[in-house]
N, C-alpha and C positions, 0 to 999 in steps of 0.2 A: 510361613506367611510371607507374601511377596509388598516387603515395604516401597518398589520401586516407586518414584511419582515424578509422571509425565508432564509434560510442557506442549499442548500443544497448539499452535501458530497459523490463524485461521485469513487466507487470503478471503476478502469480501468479494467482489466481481466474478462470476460464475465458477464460484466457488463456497463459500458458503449463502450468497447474496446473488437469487438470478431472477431477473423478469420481476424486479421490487418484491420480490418473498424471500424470504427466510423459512423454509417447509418447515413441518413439523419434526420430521425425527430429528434433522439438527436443532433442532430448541432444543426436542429431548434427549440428547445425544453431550448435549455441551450441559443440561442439569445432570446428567447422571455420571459423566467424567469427574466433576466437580463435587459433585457427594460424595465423590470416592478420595475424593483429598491432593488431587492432581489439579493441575492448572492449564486456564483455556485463556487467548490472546489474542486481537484481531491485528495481523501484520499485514499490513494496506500502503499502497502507492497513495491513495489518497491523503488529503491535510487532515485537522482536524477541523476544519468547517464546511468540509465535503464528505463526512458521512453519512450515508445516509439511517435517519431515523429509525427505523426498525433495529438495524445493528448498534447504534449508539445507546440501544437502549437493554441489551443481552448484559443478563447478570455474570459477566466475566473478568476476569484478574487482572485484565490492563489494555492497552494501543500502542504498539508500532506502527506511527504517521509518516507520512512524506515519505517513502524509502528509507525508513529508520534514522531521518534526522530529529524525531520525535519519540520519545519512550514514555509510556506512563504505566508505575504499576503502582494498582488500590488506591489510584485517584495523586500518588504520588509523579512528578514529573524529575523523573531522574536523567534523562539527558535530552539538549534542547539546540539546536542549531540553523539558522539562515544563513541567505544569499547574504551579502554586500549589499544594500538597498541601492548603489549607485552602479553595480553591475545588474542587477535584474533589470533597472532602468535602460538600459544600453539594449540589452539582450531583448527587451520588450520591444522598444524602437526598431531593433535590424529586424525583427521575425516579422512586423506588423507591416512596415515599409515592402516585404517579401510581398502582401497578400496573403497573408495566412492567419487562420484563426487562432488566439493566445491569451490564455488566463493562468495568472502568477494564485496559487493556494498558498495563501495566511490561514493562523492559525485561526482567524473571527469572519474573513471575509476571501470572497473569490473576485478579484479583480481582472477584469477583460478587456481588452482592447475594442472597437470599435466595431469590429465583424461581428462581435456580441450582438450587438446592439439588438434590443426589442425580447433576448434573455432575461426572464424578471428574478432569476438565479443571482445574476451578474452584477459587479457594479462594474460601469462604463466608463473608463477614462482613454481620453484624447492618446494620451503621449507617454514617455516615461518619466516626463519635468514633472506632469500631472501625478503621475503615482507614485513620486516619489515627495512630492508636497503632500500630499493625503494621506498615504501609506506607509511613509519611510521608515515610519518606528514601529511597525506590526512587523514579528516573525515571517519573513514570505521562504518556505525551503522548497518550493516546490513547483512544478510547473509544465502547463498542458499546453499542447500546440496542438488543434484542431486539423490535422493536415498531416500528409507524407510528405517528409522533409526535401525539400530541393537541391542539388547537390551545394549550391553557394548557402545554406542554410545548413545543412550538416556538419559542411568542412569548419563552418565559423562556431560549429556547437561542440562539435566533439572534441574542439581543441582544451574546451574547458570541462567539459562534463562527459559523462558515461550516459551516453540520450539512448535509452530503449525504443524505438521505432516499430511501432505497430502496424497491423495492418492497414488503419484509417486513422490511425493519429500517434504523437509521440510526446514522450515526456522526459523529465531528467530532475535531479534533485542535487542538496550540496555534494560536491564530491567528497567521496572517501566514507558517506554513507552507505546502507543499505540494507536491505531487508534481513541478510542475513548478521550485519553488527549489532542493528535494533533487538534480533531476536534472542542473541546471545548479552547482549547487556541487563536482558527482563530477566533471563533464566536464570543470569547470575545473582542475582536480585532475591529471587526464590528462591537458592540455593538447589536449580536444577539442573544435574548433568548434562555436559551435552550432549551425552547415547541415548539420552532421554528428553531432547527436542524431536516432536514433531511437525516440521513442515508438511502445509497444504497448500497446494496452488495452482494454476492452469496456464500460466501464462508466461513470456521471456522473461517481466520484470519478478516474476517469482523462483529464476534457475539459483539466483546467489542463496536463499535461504534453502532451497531444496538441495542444494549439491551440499553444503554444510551442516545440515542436519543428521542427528542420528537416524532419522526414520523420514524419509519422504513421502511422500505422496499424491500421487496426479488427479487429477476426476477425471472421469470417460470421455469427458468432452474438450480435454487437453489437447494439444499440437502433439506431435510425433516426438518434437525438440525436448516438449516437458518430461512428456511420458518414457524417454527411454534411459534420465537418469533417477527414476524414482524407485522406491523399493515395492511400492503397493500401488498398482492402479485399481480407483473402485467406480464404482458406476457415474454416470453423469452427476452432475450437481444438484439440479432441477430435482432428482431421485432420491437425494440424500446421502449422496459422497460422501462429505463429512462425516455423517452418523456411523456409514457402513466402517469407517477406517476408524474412528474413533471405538465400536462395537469391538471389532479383530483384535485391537493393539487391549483395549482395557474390559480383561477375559472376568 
Protein backbone atom coordinates (compact mmCIF):
# COMPACT_ATOMS: atom_id res chain seq x y z
CA UNK A 1 0.00 0.00 0.00
CA UNK A 2 1.47 3.36 -1.16
CA UNK A 3 1.00 5.62 2.01
CA UNK A 4 2.78 8.49 0.19
CA UNK A 5 0.70 11.97 0.52
CA UNK A 6 1.24 14.66 -1.78
CA UNK A 7 1.20 18.43 -1.60
CA UNK A 8 0.14 20.00 -4.37
CA UNK A 9 0.74 23.97 -4.98
CA UNK A 10 -1.67 25.30 -7.60
CA UNK A 11 -0.46 28.73 -9.47
CA UNK A 12 -4.12 30.50 -10.36
CA UNK A 13 -3.21 32.62 -13.55
CA UNK A 14 -3.24 30.31 -16.67
CA UNK A 15 -2.78 27.87 -14.73
CA UNK A 16 -5.28 26.54 -12.90
CA UNK A 17 -7.51 29.99 -13.53
CA UNK A 18 -7.64 30.96 -17.31
CA UNK A 19 -10.13 33.33 -19.16
CA UNK A 20 -12.24 33.62 -15.45
CA UNK A 21 -12.85 29.56 -15.64
CA UNK A 22 -11.76 27.18 -13.49
CA UNK A 23 -12.66 23.79 -16.24
CA UNK A 24 -14.08 21.15 -15.14
CA UNK A 25 -11.50 18.28 -14.87
CA UNK A 26 -9.58 20.56 -12.51
CA UNK A 27 -12.47 20.84 -10.03
CA UNK A 28 -12.56 17.35 -10.64
CA UNK A 29 -8.97 16.77 -10.40
CA UNK A 30 -8.45 18.74 -7.10
CA UNK A 31 -11.90 16.65 -5.44
CA UNK A 32 -10.36 13.37 -6.27
CA UNK A 33 -6.64 14.22 -5.05
CA UNK A 34 -8.20 15.21 -1.78
CA UNK A 35 -10.33 12.03 -1.33
CA UNK A 36 -7.40 10.43 -1.65
CA UNK A 37 -5.95 12.13 1.64
CA UNK A 38 -3.37 14.32 -0.21
CA UNK A 39 -3.35 17.97 0.04
CA UNK A 40 -4.18 20.84 -2.69
CA UNK A 41 -3.03 24.70 -2.24
CA UNK A 42 -3.43 27.73 -4.24
CA UNK A 43 0.27 29.43 -4.37
CA UNK A 44 -0.43 32.85 -6.08
CA UNK A 45 1.35 36.24 -6.61
CA UNK A 46 -1.71 37.51 -5.82
CA UNK A 47 -3.04 39.20 -2.05
CA UNK A 48 -5.70 37.97 -0.43
CA UNK A 49 -8.20 40.66 -1.78
CA UNK A 50 -7.23 39.91 -5.28
CA UNK A 51 -8.54 36.53 -5.73
CA UNK A 52 -10.58 35.82 -7.70
CA UNK A 53 -14.03 34.23 -6.72
CA UNK A 54 -14.27 31.12 -8.38
CA UNK A 55 -10.84 30.03 -6.85
CA UNK A 56 -11.54 31.54 -3.29
CA UNK A 57 -14.19 29.49 -3.30
CA UNK A 58 -12.35 25.59 -4.24
CA UNK A 59 -12.64 23.20 -1.39
CA UNK A 60 -8.78 23.15 -0.76
CA UNK A 61 -6.28 22.95 2.26
CA UNK A 62 -5.10 26.40 2.37
CA UNK A 63 -3.29 29.96 0.39
CA UNK A 64 0.03 30.99 -0.53
CA UNK A 65 -0.61 34.96 -0.90
CA UNK A 66 1.44 37.71 -1.98
CA UNK A 67 4.61 35.73 -3.09
CA UNK A 68 4.39 33.67 0.25
CA UNK A 69 4.28 36.62 2.58
CA UNK A 70 0.85 35.15 3.31
CA UNK A 71 0.19 31.34 4.46
CA UNK A 72 -3.06 29.89 5.40
CA UNK A 73 -3.59 26.40 6.17
CA UNK A 74 -7.65 25.18 7.14
CA UNK A 75 -8.51 28.73 7.60
CA UNK A 76 -5.51 28.88 10.01
CA UNK A 77 -2.98 31.86 9.28
CA UNK A 78 0.37 30.70 10.23
CA UNK A 79 2.71 33.18 8.58
CA UNK A 80 1.88 36.87 7.81
CA UNK A 81 4.29 39.63 6.65
CA UNK A 82 4.23 43.51 5.13
CA UNK A 83 5.90 46.43 3.65
CA UNK A 84 6.93 49.19 6.15
CA UNK A 85 3.66 51.35 5.50
CA UNK A 86 6.16 54.39 5.11
CA UNK A 87 8.21 52.70 2.44
CA UNK A 88 5.46 51.37 0.26
CA UNK A 89 4.45 55.19 0.76
CA UNK A 90 7.81 56.28 -0.84
CA UNK A 91 7.83 53.49 -3.41
CA UNK A 92 4.02 54.51 -4.40
CA UNK A 93 5.09 58.29 -4.84
CA UNK A 94 8.46 57.49 -7.11
CA UNK A 95 6.56 54.85 -9.56
CA UNK A 96 3.45 57.19 -9.85
CA UNK A 97 5.50 60.55 -10.41
CA UNK A 98 7.39 57.93 -13.23
CA UNK A 99 3.89 57.73 -15.10
CA UNK A 100 3.21 54.37 -14.41
CA UNK A 101 0.34 52.48 -13.42
CA UNK A 102 0.54 51.16 -9.42
CA UNK A 103 -1.69 49.31 -6.99
CA UNK A 104 -0.13 48.27 -3.48
CA UNK A 105 -2.43 44.53 -2.57
CA UNK A 106 -3.67 44.43 1.19
CA UNK A 107 -4.97 41.90 2.64
CA UNK A 108 -9.11 43.65 2.47
CA UNK A 109 -8.32 46.25 -0.31
CA UNK A 110 -6.50 47.10 -3.64
CA UNK A 111 -5.23 50.58 -3.50
CA UNK A 112 -4.30 52.56 -6.82
CA UNK A 113 -2.72 55.45 -7.56
CA UNK A 114 -4.33 57.79 -9.94
CA UNK A 115 -3.90 56.20 -13.49
CA UNK A 116 -6.51 53.75 -11.79
CA UNK A 117 -8.89 56.09 -11.81
CA UNK A 118 -12.50 55.14 -13.26
CA UNK A 119 -11.27 51.19 -12.12
CA UNK A 120 -14.41 50.32 -9.83
CA UNK A 121 -11.83 47.30 -8.52
CA UNK A 122 -9.78 50.13 -7.13
CA UNK A 123 -9.61 52.38 -4.42
CA UNK A 124 -8.00 55.83 -5.65
CA UNK A 125 -5.66 57.64 -3.78
CA UNK A 126 -3.87 60.84 -4.66
CA UNK A 127 -0.27 60.23 -3.07
CA UNK A 128 1.57 58.08 -0.63
CA UNK A 129 0.65 60.74 2.55
CA UNK A 130 -2.84 59.68 1.32
CA UNK A 131 -2.43 55.97 1.63
CA UNK A 132 -0.61 55.94 4.24
CA UNK A 133 -3.38 58.08 6.42
CA UNK A 134 -6.07 55.55 5.22
CA UNK A 135 -4.22 52.45 4.86
CA UNK A 136 -1.25 52.42 6.94
CA UNK A 137 -2.33 49.80 9.40
CA UNK A 138 -3.85 47.24 6.54
CA UNK A 139 -1.19 44.28 5.81
CA UNK A 140 0.02 45.93 2.17
CA UNK A 141 2.95 42.88 1.03
CA UNK A 142 2.38 43.26 -2.28
CA UNK A 143 2.55 45.03 -5.27
CA UNK A 144 1.50 45.70 -9.21
CA UNK A 145 2.91 48.24 -11.51
CA UNK A 146 0.84 48.38 -14.60
CA UNK A 147 3.89 48.88 -16.94
CA UNK A 148 7.37 47.73 -18.05
CA UNK A 149 9.63 49.21 -15.76
CA UNK A 150 12.04 52.17 -16.96
CA UNK A 151 15.36 51.79 -16.41
CA UNK A 152 15.29 54.75 -13.45
CA UNK A 153 12.34 52.78 -12.08
CA UNK A 154 14.10 49.44 -11.95
CA UNK A 155 17.49 50.53 -10.73
CA UNK A 156 15.37 52.26 -7.66
CA UNK A 157 13.39 48.87 -7.23
CA UNK A 158 15.70 46.22 -7.39
CA UNK A 159 17.89 47.89 -4.88
CA UNK A 160 15.17 46.81 -2.48
CA UNK A 161 13.25 43.91 -3.84
CA UNK A 162 13.42 40.80 -6.21
CA UNK A 163 10.74 42.76 -9.04
CA UNK A 164 9.59 39.93 -11.43
CA UNK A 165 9.20 42.03 -14.76
CA UNK A 166 6.68 40.68 -17.00
CA UNK A 167 6.01 41.04 -20.22
CA UNK A 168 3.20 43.93 -19.74
CA UNK A 169 3.70 44.60 -16.14
CA UNK A 170 5.67 43.84 -12.97
CA UNK A 171 5.44 43.07 -9.55
CA UNK A 172 7.56 42.42 -6.29
CA UNK A 173 6.63 41.56 -2.62
CA UNK A 174 8.59 41.65 0.90
CA UNK A 175 11.81 40.47 0.39
CA UNK A 176 13.05 37.22 1.46
CA UNK A 177 9.56 35.92 0.65
CA UNK A 178 8.31 33.77 -1.97
CA UNK A 179 6.49 31.13 -3.46
CA UNK A 180 8.69 28.70 -2.75
CA UNK A 181 9.04 29.66 1.36
CA UNK A 182 5.23 29.94 1.51
CA UNK A 183 5.08 26.45 0.01
CA UNK A 184 7.30 24.87 2.24
CA UNK A 185 5.97 26.49 5.41
CA UNK A 186 2.19 24.76 4.44
CA UNK A 187 3.84 21.50 3.74
CA UNK A 188 5.56 21.65 6.93
CA UNK A 189 2.37 22.30 8.46
CA UNK A 190 0.86 19.09 7.07
CA UNK A 191 3.55 17.09 7.83
CA UNK A 192 4.47 16.88 3.88
CA UNK A 193 7.76 15.84 2.51
CA UNK A 194 9.32 17.94 0.49
CA UNK A 195 9.79 14.97 -2.59
CA UNK A 196 6.37 15.17 -2.00
CA UNK A 197 5.62 18.91 -3.03
CA UNK A 198 4.05 19.52 -6.18
CA UNK A 199 4.63 22.69 -7.88
CA UNK A 200 2.45 24.11 -10.68
CA UNK A 201 2.88 27.11 -12.61
CA UNK A 202 3.55 29.03 -16.01
CA UNK A 203 5.23 31.84 -15.22
CA UNK A 204 8.83 33.70 -13.93
CA UNK A 205 7.19 34.51 -10.75
CA UNK A 206 6.43 30.66 -10.39
CA UNK A 207 10.67 29.36 -11.24
CA UNK A 208 11.33 29.60 -7.08
CA UNK A 209 8.67 27.07 -6.13
CA UNK A 210 9.14 25.07 -9.35
CA UNK A 211 12.92 24.71 -9.03
CA UNK A 212 12.42 23.71 -5.19
CA UNK A 213 9.95 21.33 -5.37
CA UNK A 214 9.94 17.72 -5.41
CA UNK A 215 7.83 17.43 -8.70
CA UNK A 216 7.33 20.40 -10.96
CA UNK A 217 5.42 21.11 -13.47
CA UNK A 218 4.77 23.52 -16.46
CA UNK A 219 1.33 23.74 -18.46
CA UNK A 220 1.64 23.82 -22.43
CA UNK A 221 1.21 27.08 -22.44
CA UNK A 222 4.41 28.10 -20.35
CA UNK A 223 7.64 30.14 -21.68
CA UNK A 224 10.48 28.03 -22.79
CA UNK A 225 12.26 29.63 -19.22
CA UNK A 226 9.41 27.61 -17.23
CA UNK A 227 9.19 24.61 -19.17
CA UNK A 228 12.77 23.50 -19.21
CA UNK A 229 13.21 23.23 -15.38
CA UNK A 230 10.12 21.30 -14.83
CA UNK A 231 9.83 17.52 -14.50
CA UNK A 232 6.29 17.06 -16.44
CA UNK A 233 5.10 19.43 -18.91
CA UNK A 234 1.15 18.80 -19.59
CA UNK A 235 -1.24 20.15 -21.86
CA UNK A 236 -2.23 23.79 -21.79
CA UNK A 237 -4.25 25.12 -18.90
CA UNK A 238 -7.48 26.03 -20.68
CA UNK A 239 -7.44 21.82 -21.23
CA UNK A 240 -6.86 20.97 -17.94
CA UNK A 241 -3.10 20.87 -17.09
CA UNK A 242 -3.71 20.63 -13.61
CA UNK A 243 -6.00 17.67 -13.79
CA UNK A 244 -3.66 15.92 -16.49
CA UNK A 245 -0.57 16.19 -13.71
CA UNK A 246 -2.48 15.79 -10.78
CA UNK A 247 -4.17 12.25 -12.82
CA UNK A 248 -0.11 10.90 -13.59
CA UNK A 249 1.42 11.81 -10.09
CA UNK A 250 -1.86 10.20 -8.05
CA UNK A 251 -2.13 6.56 -9.89
Amino acid sequence: MNDTKYGFFLDIDNTLYTKGVICQQNRDAIDYVRSKGHFVFINTARSLSNIPEPVAQLPVDGFVTSIGCNVIVNSEKIFNVAFPPEQIAEEFDFVTQHGMKMFVEGEEHLIANPYYEGWDEFIIVKDGKELLEKYGNENLPKVFIGAVLDDECREYLEKRHTVFQHPHYAEYAVEGCSKASGMFLAAEKCGILKENCVAMGDSVNDLAMLEAAGISVAMGNSSDEVKKVCDIVTCDAQDGGVAEAMMQIVK
